[in-house]
C-alpha angles and dihedrals in degrees: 000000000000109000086234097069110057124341112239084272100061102040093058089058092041082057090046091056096044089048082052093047087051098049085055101053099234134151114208121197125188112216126191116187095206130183119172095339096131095140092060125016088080095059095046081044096059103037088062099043093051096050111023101034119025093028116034094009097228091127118064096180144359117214128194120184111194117217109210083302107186090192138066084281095122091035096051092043084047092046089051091050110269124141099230121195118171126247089243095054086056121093091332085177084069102077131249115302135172132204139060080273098058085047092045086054095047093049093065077067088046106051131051106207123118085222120042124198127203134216145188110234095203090062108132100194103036119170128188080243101079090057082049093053096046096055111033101079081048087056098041103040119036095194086071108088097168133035118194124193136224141177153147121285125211092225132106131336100320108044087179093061128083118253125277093283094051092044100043101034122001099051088041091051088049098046093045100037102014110036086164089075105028091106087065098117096210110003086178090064116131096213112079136131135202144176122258091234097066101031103051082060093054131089108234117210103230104221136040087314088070093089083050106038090047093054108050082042098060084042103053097031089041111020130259086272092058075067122086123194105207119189120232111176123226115001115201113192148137120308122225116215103228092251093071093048097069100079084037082056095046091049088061098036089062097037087057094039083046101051092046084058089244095125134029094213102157097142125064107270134199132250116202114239127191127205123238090274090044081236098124137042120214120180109228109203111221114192109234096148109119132224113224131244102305084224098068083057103099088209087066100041085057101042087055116006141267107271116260 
C-alpha cells in the first residue's frame, strides 16, 4: 500500500471493520448524485477505491448518477473507477422527475449494497475517512438504520455551526415541529448512510427537501435511537451566494410544513424572485413533488425481493 493512503494504525482498523463487515453479511455500496462536478467527483472516486475497495474491501461499489451533468463529470468518475450510469437510464417506466431527491431515490435501483452511503460530489478535502465514519455504527450495531454527519466548516464567524439554510430554517422547523430531531447537529448535510431495509420503505422528496424529509422520516417511523451523528472533522466544499438558497429554503419549508400535516404541496410550485431593481418578477419552480417507497415499484421488488 502506498504510505500516502492510511498509517499501519488506521489500516488495521480499517481490516477489523471490513472482517466485521464480513461476519455480518453485509454489502456496502458507496453513491455519489453528481451534476457538473467534474473538478472534484474523480479524486473522491479514487480515494475511496484505492483504500476501501481494492485495498481493505470495505467497500463492495461505487456508484456515481449523473444528473444532466454538461461537463467531464461522467468521464472523470468512469476514469477513477466508478461505474456511472445517468438519472434518466434508471427506471425510465417511473416517470420524469427532477432534483437531488428524485436521483437519491433512483440510486436505491442503481446500486446493490445493503447499506448505501451516501456521499456530496462538490467536497474539496475528501478523505476515505468520511465514507468510514458513516458506516461503521451501521456495521457494528444493527439497531442503527441511519447515520447523519456533521462537521466544522471552514466558513464565517462559527465554523462549528451548519450553513445559512441549517441555521435559519432547518434547525428552527425541527425545533419548533419535530423536537425528536432537534439535537441533529446539521440535518442538510450531504454525507449520510442507511440500511436497505429502511430506506427502500420511505417517500423521498425529490428536490432540495430529500435530507429533510429523510430525516424526520427515519425519526418519527423508527425512533430518534434508530439515528446515529458521526463526526466527520472539517468539511470544504462549494459556497452558495445567498440568491441561489432561497428555493433551497422554500424546499425545505414545504417538506417540513408538509410532513406536520400543515400543507397539502404535491405539484412544482413557484417562488417569486425579484431582480436587483425589484422591477421585474420571475417564478422560480422549485420541485417538492415526492417518489413513493421504492419498494411498492414492481421493477425493484423484483430486482431485490420483497422483506421477510
Amino acid at each position: 500500500m502506498d504510505d500516502r493512503v492510511v498509517p499501519g494504525s488506521v489500516e488495521s482498523d480499517l481490516r477489523a471493520l471490513a472482517a466485521a463487515k464480513a461476519t455480518a453479511g453485509l454489502t456496502i455500496s458507496v453513491c455519489l448524485p453528481a451534476r457538473d462536478e467534474a473538478r472534484t467527483v474523480g479524486a473522491i472516486v479514487s480515494s475511496v477505491r484505492e483504500v476501501l475497495v481494492d485495498h481493505v474491501g470495505l467497500v463492495d461499489e461505487i456508484v456515481v448518477v449523473d444528473d444532466g451533468s454538461t461537463d467531464e463529470t461522467a468521464r472523470a468518475a468512469r476514469d477513477a473507477g466508478a461505474q456511472v450510469v445517468t438519472e434518466a437510464e434508471i427506471l425510465p417506466d417511473a416517470g420524469p422527475g427532477s432534483g437531488k431527491g428524485n436521483v437519491l431515490w433512483k440510486s436505491l435501483y442503481a446500486t446493490r449494497g445493503d447499506v448505501i452511503c451516501w456521499l456530496d460530489a462538490d467536497v474539496r478535502n475528501f478523505g476515505p475517512d468520511f465514507v468510514v465514519g458513516l458506516v461503521a455504527p451501521l456495521v457494528l450495531d444493527p439497531d442503527v438504520l441511519f447515520v447523519k454527519a456533521f462537521y466544522r466548516r471552514p466558513l464565517g464567524s462559527d465554523p462549528r455551526g451548519g450553513g445559512r439554510v441549517t441555521e435559519l430554517v432547518a434547525r428552527p422547523l425541527l425545533s419548533l415541529l419535530f423536537p425528536k430531531a432537534a439535537d441533529v447537529m446539521q440535518p442538510l448535510a450531504g454525507e449520510y448512510a442507511g440500511r436497505r431495509s429502511a430506506l427502500e420503505t420511505l417517500p423521498f422528496v425529490q428536490g432540495w427537501g430529500v435530507e429533510f424529509g429523510l430525516l424526520v422520516d427515519i425519526v418519527e417511523r423508527f425512533g430518534r435511537d434508530a439515528l446515529v451523528q458521526v463526526d466527520l472533522g472539517v468539511r470544504e466544499h462549494r459556497n452558495r451566494p445567498l440568491a441561489e438558497l432561497a428555493p433551497q429554503a422554500m424546499a425545505i419549508l414545504t417538506t417540513a410544513l408538509r410532513r406536520a400535516g400543515m400543507v397539502d404541496a404535491e405539484e412544482v410550485i413557484d417562488l417569486l424572485r425579484f431582480d436587483d431593481d425589484a422591477v421585474e418578477v420571475t417564478a422560480v419552480p422549485i420541485e417538492v413533488r415526492e417518489r413513493p417507497p421504492i419498494l411498492t415499484l414492481p421493477e425493484y421488488s423484483d430486482r431485490f425481493g420483497q422483506p421477510d
